[in-house]
C-alpha positions in Angstrom: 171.2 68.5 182.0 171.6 70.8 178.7 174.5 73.0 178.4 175.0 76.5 177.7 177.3 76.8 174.8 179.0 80.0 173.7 180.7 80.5 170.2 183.3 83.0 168.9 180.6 83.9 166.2 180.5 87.6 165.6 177.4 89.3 166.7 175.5 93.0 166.2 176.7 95.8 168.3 172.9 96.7 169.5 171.0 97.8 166.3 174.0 99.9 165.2 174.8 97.8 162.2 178.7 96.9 163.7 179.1 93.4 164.1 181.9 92.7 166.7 183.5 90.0 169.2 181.7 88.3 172.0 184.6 90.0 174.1 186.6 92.9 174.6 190.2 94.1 175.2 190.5 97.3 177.5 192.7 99.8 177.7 192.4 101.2 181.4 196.1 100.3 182.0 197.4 100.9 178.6 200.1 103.5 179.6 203.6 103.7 180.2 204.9 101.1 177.6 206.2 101.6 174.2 204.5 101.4 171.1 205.9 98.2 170.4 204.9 96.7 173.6 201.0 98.1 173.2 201.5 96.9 169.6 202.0 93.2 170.7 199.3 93.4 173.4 196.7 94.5 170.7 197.9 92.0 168.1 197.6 89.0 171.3 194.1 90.1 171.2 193.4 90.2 167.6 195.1 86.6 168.3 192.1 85.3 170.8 189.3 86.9 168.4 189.0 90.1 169.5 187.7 92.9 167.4 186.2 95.6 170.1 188.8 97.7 171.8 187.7 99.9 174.7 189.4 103.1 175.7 188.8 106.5 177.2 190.2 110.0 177.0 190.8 109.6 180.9 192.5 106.6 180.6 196.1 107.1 181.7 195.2 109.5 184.1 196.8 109.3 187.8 195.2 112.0 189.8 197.5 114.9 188.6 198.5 114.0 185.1 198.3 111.6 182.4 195.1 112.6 180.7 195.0 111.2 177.4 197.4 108.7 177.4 196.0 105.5 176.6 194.4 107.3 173.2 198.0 108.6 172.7 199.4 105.5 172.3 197.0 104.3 170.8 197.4 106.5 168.0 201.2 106.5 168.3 200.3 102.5 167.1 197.9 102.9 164.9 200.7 105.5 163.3 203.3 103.0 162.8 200.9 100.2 162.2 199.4 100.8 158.9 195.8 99.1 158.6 195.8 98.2 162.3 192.8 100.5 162.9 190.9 98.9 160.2 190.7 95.8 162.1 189.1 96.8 165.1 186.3 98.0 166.2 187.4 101.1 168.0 185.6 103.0 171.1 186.3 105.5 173.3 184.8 107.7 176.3 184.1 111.1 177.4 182.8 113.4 180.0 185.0 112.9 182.7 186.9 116.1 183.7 189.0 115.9 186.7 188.3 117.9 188.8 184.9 119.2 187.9 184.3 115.9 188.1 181.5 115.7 184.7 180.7 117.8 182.1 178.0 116.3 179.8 177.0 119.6 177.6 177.6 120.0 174.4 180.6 122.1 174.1 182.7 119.9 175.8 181.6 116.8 174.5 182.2 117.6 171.3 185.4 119.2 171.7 186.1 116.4 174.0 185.8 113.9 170.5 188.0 116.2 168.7 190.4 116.0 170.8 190.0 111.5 171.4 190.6 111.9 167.2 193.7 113.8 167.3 195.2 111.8 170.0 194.3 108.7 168.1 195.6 109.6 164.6 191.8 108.3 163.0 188.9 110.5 161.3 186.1 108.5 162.9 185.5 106.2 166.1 182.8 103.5 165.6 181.7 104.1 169.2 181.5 107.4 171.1 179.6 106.5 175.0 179.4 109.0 177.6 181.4 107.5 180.3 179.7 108.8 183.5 176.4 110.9 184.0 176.3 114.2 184.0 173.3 115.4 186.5 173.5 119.2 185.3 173.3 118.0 181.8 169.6 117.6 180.5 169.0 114.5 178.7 167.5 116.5 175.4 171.3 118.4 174.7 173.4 115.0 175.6 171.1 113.5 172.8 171.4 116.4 170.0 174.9 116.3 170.8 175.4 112.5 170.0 172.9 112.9 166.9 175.0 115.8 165.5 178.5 113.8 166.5 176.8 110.7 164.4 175.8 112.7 161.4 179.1 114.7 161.2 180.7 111.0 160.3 183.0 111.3 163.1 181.6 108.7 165.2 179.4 105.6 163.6 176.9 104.5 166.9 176.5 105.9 170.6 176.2 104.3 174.3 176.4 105.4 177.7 178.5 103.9 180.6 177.6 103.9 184.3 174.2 105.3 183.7 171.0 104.5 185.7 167.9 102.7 184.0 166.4 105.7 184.6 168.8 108.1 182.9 169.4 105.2 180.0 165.5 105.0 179.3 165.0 108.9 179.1 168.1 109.8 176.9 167.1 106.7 174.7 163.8 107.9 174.4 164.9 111.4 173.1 167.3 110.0 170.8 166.0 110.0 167.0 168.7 107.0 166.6 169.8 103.6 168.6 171.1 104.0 172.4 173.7 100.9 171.0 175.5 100.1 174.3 175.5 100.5 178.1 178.1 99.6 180.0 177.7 98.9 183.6 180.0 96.9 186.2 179.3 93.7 186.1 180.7 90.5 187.3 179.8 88.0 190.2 180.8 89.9 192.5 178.7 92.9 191.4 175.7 91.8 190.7 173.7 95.5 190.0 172.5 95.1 186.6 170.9 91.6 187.7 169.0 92.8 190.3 167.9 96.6 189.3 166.9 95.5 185.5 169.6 96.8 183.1 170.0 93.4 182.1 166.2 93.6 180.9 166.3 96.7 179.6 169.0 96.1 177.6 167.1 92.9 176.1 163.7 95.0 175.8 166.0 97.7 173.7 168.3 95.7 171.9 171.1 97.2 173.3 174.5 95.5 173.6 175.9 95.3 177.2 179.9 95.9 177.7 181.1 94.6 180.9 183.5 96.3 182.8 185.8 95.2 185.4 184.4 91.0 185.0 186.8 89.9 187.3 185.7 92.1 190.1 188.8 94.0 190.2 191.1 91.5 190.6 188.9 90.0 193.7 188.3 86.9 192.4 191.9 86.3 190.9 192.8 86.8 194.6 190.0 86.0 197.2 190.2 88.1 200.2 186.8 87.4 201.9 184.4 84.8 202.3 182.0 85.6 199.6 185.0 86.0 197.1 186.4 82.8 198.0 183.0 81.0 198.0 182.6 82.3 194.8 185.8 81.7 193.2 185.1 78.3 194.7 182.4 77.8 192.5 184.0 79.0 189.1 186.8 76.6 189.6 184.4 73.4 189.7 183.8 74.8 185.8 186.9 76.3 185.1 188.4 72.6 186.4 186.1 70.7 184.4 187.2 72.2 181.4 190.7 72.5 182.1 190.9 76.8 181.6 191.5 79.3 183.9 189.0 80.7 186.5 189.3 84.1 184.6 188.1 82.0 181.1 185.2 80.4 183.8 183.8 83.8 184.9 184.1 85.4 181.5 181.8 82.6 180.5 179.2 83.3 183.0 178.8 86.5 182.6 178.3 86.0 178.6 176.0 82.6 179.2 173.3 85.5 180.7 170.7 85.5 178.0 171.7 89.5 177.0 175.3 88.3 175.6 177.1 90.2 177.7 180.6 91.5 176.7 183.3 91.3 179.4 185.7 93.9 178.9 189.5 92.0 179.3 191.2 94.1 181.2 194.5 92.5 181.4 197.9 94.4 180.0 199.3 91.1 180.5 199.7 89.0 177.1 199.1 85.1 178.2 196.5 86.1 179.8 195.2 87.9 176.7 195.6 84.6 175.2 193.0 83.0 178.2 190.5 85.1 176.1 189.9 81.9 173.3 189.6 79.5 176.4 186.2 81.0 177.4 184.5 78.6 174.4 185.6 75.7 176.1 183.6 76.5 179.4 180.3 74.5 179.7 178.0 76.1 182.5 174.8 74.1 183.2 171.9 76.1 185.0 173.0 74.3 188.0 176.5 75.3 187.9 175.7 78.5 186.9 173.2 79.0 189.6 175.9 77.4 191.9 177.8 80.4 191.2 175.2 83.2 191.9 174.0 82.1 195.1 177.6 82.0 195.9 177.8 86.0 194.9 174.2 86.1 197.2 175.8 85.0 199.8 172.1 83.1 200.3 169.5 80.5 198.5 167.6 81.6 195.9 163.9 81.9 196.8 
């Protein structure tokens, strides 16, 4: 029975013209160390062949304060780190605004990515996606506003995360450049962008997909249910086989899917960050793979 095998070769980031990783580092939970400490988590990911970094300007936020924090450090690094920046690919988010909860027009998005810049010390971020939908905002000023942030320089391609098929197909067709990314939830536990055709869509479009949350929130590191453990259950017959963790095992399935998919590591924890280089010593089969899915389906395929 053939395998699928993955590779650690770089790849486009939609039709943007960025070439990054196969995986990403996140920075959901990269607050409240020192600079040196986020310094050696970055350079552990640099280590497993990372180049994408993730972040947002809500990242660090903890329901009262903390806005801004992950970019803060961030540029706090990048500030003592000369030539750091330069070797990643950077993103970040905007559009959440606690308490309102979304704001998706144009004056706030794009003093929104003046202010990501300032916090991160850098001119220009390579990706700028709007992190959550904003229903008041009409798709036609969400896509003049990423245009204009493009051809100011300040940001190289655009993407959306958390966005519907149906609000990804309308802003992408009243964009005059590429939609490069979406970024749903996706992991074997949530199993959405399977089944409602973002998957496709992103295949049709050429659109990379980034991951987030691939370990089901910590679920599957710690089963709590039947479906998690039946799940987890199946991983580990791959992640035993090739003698990796089942973290590296369901980072591999979610990249076997046909649309390279980009799980977002989420971990602030650096062996882990080292599990990232295990994932290209997984080896799903269809069967195995499939194993796992009708595991997540709770039910035989039909």
């Amino acid at each position: 029975m053939s395998e699928i095998t993955l590779t650690p070769e770089m790849r486009p980031l939609g039709k943007s013209g960025i070439m990054i990783s196969p995986i990403a580092w996140g920075m959901w939970r990269f607050a409240g160390v020192t600079p040196a400490e986020g310094s050696a988590l970055i350079e552990a990911a640099f280590a497993a062949g990372v180049t994408l970094f993730d972040t947002a300007d809500i990242y660090g936020f903890n329901g009262s304060g903390g806005f801004g924090d992950a970019e803060s450090l961030l540029g706090q690094i990048f500030s003592a780190t000369p030539g750091m920046r330069d070797r990643m690919v950077l993103a970040t988010k905007g559009g959440i605004t606690p308490p309102v909860p979304y704001d998706s027009s144009r004056t706030y998005l794009m003093r929104a990515l003046e202010t990501s810049l300032k916090r991160l010390q850098v001119e220009q971020v390579d990706l700028y996606q709007i992190h959550r939908p904003d229903i008041l905002a009409h798709p036609q000023e969400v896509a003049r506003t990423l245009e204009e942030m493009v051809s100011s320089g300040k940001v190289r391609a655009v993407g959306v995360s958390n966005y519907t098929i149906a609000q990804t197909q309308a802003l992408a067709a009243l964009l005059t450049i590429p939609l490069a990314t979406v970024q749903p939830e996706f992991s074997p536990l949530e199993l959405e962008p399977i089944t409602n055709g973002l998957l496709d869509l992103a295949m049709e479009r050429d659109m990379a997909v980034l991951a987030w949350s691939p370990l089901g929130g910590g679920r599957l590191g710690a089963p709590e249910d039947d479906r998690s453990r039946n799940v987890a259950a199946a991983l580990d017959v791959v992640a035993n086989a090739a003698g990796v963790s089942r973290a590296a095992a369901t980072y591999a399935w979610i990249m076997a899917h046909p649309a390279r998919v980009i799980p977002i590591v989420g971990t602030q924890n650096v062996g882990r960050i080292g599990e990232i280089a295990d994932v290209y010593k997984v080896k799903f089969t269809r069967q195995t793979w499939y194993d796992v899915l009708v595991a997540a389906r709770g039910e035989k395929l039909p």
